[in-house]
C-alpha positions in Angstrom: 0.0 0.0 0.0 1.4 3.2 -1.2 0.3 6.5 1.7 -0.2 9.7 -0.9 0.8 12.7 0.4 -2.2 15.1 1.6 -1.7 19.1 1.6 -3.1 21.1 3.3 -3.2 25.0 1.8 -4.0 27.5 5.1 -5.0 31.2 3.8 -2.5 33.5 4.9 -3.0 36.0 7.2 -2.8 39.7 5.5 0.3 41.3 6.2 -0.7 45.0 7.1 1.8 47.8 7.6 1.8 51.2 7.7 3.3 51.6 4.1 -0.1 49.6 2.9 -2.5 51.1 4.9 -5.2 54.0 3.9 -4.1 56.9 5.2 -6.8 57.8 7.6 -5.6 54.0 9.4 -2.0 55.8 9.4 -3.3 59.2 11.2 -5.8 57.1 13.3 -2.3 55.0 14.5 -0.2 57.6 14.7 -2.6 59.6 16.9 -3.8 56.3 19.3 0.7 56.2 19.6 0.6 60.0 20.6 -2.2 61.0 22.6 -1.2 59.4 25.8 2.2 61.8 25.8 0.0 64.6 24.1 -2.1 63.9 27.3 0.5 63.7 29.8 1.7 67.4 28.5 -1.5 69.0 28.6 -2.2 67.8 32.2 1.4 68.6 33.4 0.8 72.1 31.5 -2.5 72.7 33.0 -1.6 71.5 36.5 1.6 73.8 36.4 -0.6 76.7 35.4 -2.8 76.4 38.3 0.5 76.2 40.7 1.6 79.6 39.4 -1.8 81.0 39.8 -2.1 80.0 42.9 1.2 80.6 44.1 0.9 84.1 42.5 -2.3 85.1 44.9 -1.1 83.5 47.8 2.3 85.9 47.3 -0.4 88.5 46.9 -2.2 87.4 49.9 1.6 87.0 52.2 2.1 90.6 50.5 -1.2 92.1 51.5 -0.9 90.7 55.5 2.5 90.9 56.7 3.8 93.8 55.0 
């Protein structure tokens, strides 16, 4: 008895990269890669701005009582 070789074709998975995808994928993953730092800034920014005001009036405030 002679066994015959079987084969078996699997599809292939796509291969997607950023040179073959639409554009709008490209911005849409460039932007999900950047907004957490973008997001980071703009709290450290914001919470640095509130320091400074706040620092600013309390000077005011020291200024205004002791001397």
């Amino acid at each position: 008895m002679i066994a015959k070789a079987q084969v078996v074709l699997k599809p292939t998975l796509p291969v997607t990269s950023e040179i073959n995808l639409p554009f709008i994928t490209q911005l849409i993953s460039l932007f999900s890669r950047v907004w957490p730092v973008a997001g980071l800034a703009a709290a450290v920014t914001v919470n640095l701005a509130w320091i400074g005001f706040l620092g600013y009036e309390f000077s005011k405030l020291v200024d205004t009582v002791f001397f």
